[in-house]
VOMI-217942 format. One record per atom (N, C-alpha, C): x, y, z; residue in one letter. Coordinates in steps of 0.05 Angstrom, whole numbers, plus 5000, padded with zeros to 4 digits. Layout:
N
XYZa/...
//
This chain:
318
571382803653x/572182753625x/574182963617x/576182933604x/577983073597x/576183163566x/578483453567x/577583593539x/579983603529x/579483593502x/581983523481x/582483703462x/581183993468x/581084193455x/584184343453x/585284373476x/587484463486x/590284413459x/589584133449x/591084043431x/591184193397x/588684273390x/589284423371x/590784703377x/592284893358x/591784923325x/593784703324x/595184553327x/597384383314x/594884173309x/596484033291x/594683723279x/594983573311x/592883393298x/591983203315x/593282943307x/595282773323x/597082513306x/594882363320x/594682103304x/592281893313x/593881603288x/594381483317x/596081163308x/594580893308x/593080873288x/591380643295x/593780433289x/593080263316x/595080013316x/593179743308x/593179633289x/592379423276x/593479123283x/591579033292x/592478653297x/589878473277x/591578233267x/589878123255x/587878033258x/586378013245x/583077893253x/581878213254x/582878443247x/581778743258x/579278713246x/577478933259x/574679013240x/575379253216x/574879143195x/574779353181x/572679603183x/570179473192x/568979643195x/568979793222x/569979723236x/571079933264x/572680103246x/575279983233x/577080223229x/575880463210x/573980383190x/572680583176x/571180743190x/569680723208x/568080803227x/570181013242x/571680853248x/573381083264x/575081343245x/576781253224x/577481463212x/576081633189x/574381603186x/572281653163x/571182053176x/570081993200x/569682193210x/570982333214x/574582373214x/576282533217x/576182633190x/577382423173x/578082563145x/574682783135x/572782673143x/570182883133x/570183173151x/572583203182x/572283353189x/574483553180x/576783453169x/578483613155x/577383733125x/575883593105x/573783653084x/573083913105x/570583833115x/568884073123x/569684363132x/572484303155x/573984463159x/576184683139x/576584493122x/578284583100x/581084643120x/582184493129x/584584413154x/584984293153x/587184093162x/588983833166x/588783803190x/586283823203x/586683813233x/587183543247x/586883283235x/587482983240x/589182923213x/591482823234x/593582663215x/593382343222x/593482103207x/592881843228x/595681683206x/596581543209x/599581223203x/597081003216x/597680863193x/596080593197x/599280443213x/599080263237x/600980173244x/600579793256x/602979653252x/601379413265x/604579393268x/604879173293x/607979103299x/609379063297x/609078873269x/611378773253x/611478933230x/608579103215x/608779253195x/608479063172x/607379163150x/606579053128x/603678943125x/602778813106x/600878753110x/598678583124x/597078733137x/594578673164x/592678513146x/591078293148x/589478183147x/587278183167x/583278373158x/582478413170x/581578103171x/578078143193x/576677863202x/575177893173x/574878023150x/572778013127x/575677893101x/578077853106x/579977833093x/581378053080x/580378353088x/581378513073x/584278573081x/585878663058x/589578713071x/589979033064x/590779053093x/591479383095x/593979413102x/595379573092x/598179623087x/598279753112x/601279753134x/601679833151x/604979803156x/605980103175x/608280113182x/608680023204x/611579953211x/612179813231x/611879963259x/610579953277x/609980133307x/612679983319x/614780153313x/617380233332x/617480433348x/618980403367x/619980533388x/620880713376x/621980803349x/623781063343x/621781213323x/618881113322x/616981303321x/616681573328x/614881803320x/614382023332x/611581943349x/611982133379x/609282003396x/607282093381x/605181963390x/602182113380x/600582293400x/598782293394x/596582423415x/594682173422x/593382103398x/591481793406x/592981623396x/593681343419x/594081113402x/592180973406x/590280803374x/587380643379x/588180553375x/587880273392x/589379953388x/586079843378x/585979683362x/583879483349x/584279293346x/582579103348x/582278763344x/578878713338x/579878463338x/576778333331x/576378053338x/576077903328x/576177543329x/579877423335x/579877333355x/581377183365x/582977373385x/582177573395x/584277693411x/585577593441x/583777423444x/585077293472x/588077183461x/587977143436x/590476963421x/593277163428x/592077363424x/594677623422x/595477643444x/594677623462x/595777753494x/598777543495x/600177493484x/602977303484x/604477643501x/606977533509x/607977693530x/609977903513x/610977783495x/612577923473x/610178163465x/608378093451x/606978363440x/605678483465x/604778413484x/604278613502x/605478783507x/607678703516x/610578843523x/611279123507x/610879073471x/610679183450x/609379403456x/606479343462x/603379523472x/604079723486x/605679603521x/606379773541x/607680003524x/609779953510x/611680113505x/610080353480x/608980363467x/607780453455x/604980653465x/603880443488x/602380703502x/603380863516x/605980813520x/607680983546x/608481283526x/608281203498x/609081533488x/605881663471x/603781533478x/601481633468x/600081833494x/599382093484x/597782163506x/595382093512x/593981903495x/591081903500x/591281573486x/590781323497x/590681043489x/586781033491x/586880923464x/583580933468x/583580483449x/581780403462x/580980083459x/577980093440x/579379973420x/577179993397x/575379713397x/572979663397x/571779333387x/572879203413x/574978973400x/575478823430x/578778973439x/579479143423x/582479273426x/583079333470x/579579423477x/580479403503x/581479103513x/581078923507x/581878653522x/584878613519x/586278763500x/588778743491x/590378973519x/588579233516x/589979383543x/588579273569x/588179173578x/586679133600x/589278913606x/590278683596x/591578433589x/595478693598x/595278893586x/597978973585x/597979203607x/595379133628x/595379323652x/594879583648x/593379663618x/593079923620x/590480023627x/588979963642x/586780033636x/585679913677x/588279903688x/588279733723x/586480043733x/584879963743x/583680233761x/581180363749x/581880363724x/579480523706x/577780463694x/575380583690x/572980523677x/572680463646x/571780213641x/571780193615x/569980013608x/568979973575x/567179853559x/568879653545x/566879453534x/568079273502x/566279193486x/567479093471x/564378943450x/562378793468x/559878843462x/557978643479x/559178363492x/559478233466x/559178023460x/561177813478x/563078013484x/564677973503x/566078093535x/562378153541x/563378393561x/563678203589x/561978003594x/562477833617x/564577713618x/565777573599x/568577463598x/571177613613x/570277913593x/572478093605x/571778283631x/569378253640x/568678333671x/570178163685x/569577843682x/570777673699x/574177653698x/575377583668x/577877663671x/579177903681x/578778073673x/580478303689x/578878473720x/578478333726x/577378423770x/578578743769x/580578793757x/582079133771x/580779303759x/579679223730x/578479453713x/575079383717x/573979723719x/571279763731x/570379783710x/568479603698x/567279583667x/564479653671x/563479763645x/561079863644x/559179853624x/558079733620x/556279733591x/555379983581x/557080113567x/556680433554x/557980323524x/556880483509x/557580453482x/560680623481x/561280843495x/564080863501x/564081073531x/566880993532x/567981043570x/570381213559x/569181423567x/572981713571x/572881703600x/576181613611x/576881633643x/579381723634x/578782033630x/581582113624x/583182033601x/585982003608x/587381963573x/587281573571x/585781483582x/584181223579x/581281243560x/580581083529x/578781063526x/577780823512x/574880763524x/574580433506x/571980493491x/570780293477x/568780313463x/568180003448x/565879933457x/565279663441x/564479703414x/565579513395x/563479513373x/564279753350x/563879713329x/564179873310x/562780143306x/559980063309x/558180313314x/558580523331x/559580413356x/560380613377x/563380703379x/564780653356x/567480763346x/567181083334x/564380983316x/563681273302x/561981493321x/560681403338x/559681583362x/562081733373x/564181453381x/566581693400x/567381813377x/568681833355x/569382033340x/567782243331x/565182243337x/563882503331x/564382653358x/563982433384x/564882663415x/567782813412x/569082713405x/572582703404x/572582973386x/570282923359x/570583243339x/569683393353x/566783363363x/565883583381x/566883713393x/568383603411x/570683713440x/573183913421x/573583743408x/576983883389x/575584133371x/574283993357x/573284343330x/571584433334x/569584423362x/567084503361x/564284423355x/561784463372x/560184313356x/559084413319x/559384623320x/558984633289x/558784423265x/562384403270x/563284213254x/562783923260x/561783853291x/561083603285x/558183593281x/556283693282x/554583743270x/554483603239x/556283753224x/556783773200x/556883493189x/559383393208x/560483063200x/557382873207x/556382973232x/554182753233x/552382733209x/552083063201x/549783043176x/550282923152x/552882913147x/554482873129x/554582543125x/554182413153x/553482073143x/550782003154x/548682163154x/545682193161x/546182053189x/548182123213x/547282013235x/546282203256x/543682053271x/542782223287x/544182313309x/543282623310x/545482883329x/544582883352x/541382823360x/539482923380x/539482663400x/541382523393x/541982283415x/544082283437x/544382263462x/546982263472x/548682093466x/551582183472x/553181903466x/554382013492x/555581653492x/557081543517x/555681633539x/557381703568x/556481703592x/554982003586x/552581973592x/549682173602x/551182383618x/552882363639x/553182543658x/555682613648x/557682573620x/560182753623x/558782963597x/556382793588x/555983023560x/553583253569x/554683473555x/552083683559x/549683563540x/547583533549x/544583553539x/545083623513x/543883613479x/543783723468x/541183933470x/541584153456x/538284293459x/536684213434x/534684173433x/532184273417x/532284403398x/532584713426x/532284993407x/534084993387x/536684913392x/538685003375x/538984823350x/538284483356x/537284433333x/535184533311x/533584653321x/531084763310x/532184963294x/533085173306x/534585403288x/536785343268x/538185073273x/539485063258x/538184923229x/536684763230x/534384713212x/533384983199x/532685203209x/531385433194x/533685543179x/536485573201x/539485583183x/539485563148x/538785323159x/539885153135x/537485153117x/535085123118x/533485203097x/532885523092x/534685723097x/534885943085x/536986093083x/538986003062x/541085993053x/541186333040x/540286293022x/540086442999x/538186723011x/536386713027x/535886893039x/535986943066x/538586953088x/537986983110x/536587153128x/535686943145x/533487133167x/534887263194x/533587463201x/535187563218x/535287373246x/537387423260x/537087283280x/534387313306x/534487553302x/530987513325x/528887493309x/528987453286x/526587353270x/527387003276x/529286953276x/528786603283x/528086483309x/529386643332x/528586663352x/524986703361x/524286953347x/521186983348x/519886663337x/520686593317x/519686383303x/519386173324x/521886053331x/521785913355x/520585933385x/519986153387x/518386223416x/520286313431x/521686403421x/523786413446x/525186733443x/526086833467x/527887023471x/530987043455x/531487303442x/533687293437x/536087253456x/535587413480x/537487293508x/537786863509x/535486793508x/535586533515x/536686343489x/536086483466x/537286293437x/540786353446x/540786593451x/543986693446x/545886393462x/543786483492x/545586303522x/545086013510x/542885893497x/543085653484x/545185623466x/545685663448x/547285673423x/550785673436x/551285903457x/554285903467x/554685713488x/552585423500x/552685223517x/553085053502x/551785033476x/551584813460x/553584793443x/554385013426x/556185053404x/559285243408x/558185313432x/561985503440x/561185753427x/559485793410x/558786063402x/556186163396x/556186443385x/553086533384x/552286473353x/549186583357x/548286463331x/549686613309x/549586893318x/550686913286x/553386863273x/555086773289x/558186623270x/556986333266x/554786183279x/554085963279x/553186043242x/551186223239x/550486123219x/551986273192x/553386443200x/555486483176x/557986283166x/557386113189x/559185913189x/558285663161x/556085713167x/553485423153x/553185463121x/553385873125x/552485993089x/556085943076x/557585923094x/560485853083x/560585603068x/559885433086x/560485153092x/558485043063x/557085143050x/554185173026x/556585293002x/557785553018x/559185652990x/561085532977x/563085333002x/565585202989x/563784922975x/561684832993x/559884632969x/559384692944x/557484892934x/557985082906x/560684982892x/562185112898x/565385172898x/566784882879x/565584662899x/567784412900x/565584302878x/562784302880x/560884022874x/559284182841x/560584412835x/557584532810x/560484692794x/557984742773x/559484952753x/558585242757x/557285352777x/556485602781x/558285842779x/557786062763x/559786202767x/559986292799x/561686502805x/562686542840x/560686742842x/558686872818x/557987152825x/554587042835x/553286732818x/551486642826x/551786452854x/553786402855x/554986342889x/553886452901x/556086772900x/554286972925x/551787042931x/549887032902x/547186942907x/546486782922x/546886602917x/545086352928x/545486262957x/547886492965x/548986362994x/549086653004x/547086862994x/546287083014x/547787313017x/550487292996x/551587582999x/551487692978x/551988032990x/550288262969x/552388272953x/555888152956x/557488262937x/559087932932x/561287972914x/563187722911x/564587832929x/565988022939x/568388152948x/568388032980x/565088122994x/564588073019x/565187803028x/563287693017x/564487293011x/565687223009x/567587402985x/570887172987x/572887303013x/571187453026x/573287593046x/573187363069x/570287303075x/569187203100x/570886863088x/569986813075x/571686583057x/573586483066x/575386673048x/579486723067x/579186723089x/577486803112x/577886783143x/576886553149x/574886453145x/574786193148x/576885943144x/576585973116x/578885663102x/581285693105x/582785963096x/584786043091x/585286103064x/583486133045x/583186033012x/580886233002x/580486252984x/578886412967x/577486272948x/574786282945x/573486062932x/574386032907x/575286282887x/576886242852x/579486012860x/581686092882x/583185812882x/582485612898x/580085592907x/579485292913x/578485132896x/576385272874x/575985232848x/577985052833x/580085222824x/582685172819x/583784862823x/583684852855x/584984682869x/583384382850x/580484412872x/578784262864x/578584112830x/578984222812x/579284162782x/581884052776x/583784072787x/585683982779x/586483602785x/
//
């Protein structure tokens, strides 16, 4: 499995290419989780252009019309281009828009097949050799049509800068793997909690993802219910049964780091909440989110966001 970390600090370009009949709810599924990871982040780390071939307005399979630019050749490349469809895509494979497809995956580094969007690359040869998924509903059809591509019933398939995924549901799974890999698990953490989906499940292929732990869920649960008064780190550890050696080596397998930026990260991530969602002054802030001063907080603050909670305040009200 490729890692897609490499790609930040610059933004992340992401070109959803739109054909009629699309799922709306794939495409929400899919960008919904970016835009909550730039929120959380307080970064622009995903930029996405709604795009369809001729440009203008897309008509989803629910009737909804989504405004879109024309996917020309004199475009800037992206990093992901998600092609999507829904109902009738066998219709699309005409030789003219394939052709279109080719040329457009040829300047994306990473082509990922949304719902039935893989039957559209599979059809334009992109996907000859490699492992991939589609919507259930149509997974025998497209086993039997395309013989070159090795299909697999997984809710989604990374083979490199190839990716598919059936179904709407499992659009929002790959975009929590995709945050994970790029900002860390912290923050996807964050986004999962953030639309109550469960974290302690694997997604996609078993053998490219690390295990989640337990432990580290567990602590992050105690995290998060003691905000306002944090516990020390081998006091959570004790709590848990466990060694501070063994929380630490859990926590930097699971999350890229140790517990304690993990959880200064969490009393942040509480303070810019405060910040954005209440009328609190900044001095009952620092209360409630565990520091002895305003000064210390808005320091750790600025290194985090880039901002200072009085002008995000600011920002926020206006």
């Amino acid at each position: 499995m490729r890692k897609w970390t490499k790609i930040l600090p610059d933004a992340i370009r992401i070109d959803v290419l739109l054909f009629v009949g699309f799922s709306n709810h794939c495409l929400a599924n899919t960008l919904e989780p970016y835009r909550a990871a730039n929120t959380i982040s307080g970064r622009h780390i995903y930029q996405w252009r709604l795009l369809s071939l001729e440009g203008g307005l897309v008509r989803s399979s629910s009737g909804m019309l989504v405004q879109t630019l024309a996917a020309t050749a004199e475009r800037p490349a992206c990093d992901f281009l998600m092609v999507t469809s829904s109902y009738g895509h066998q219709k699309l494979s005409a030789i003219k828009q394939l052709s279109a497809l080719r040329a457009l995956c040829a300047k994306a580094r990473c082509v990922v097949g949304l719902d039935t969007g893989a039957w559209l690359l599979a059809a334009a040869g992109q996907l000859d050799g490699r492992k991939a998924t589609i919507h259930g509903d149509v997974f025998e059809s497209f086993t039997e049509t395309f013989m070159q591509v090795h299909t697999r019933k997984e809710r989604f398939i990374i083979d490199g800068d190839r990716i598919t995924c059936g179904g709407a549901m499992a659009s929002f799974d790959l975009a929590l793997n995709l945050i994970g890999d790029q900002c860390g698990e912290a923050i996807r953490l964050d986004v999962a909690a953030l639309f109550l989906h469960e974290t302690s499940q694997p997604f996609g292929d078993i053998q490219n993802k690390s295990v989640r732990s337990k432990l580290v869920l567990r602590a992050l649960v105690i995290m998060d219910q003691n905000i306002e008064e944090p516990k020390p780190i081998p006091d959570i550890a004790d709590r848990l049964g466990s060694s501070m050696k063994n929380l630490h080596r859990r926590f930097v397998q699971n999350l890229g780091t140790t517990p304690g930026k993990v959880y200064r990260y969490r009393r942040l991530v509480a303070v810019r909440s405060l910040v954005e969602n209440t009328n609190l002054s900044i001095a009952e802030i620092t209360t409630r989110c565990g520091y002895e001063s305003a000064s210390s907080m808005t320091r750790a603050f600025k290194q985090q966001f880039g901002t200072t909670p009085v002008a995000l305040r600011i920002v926020a009200g206006s």
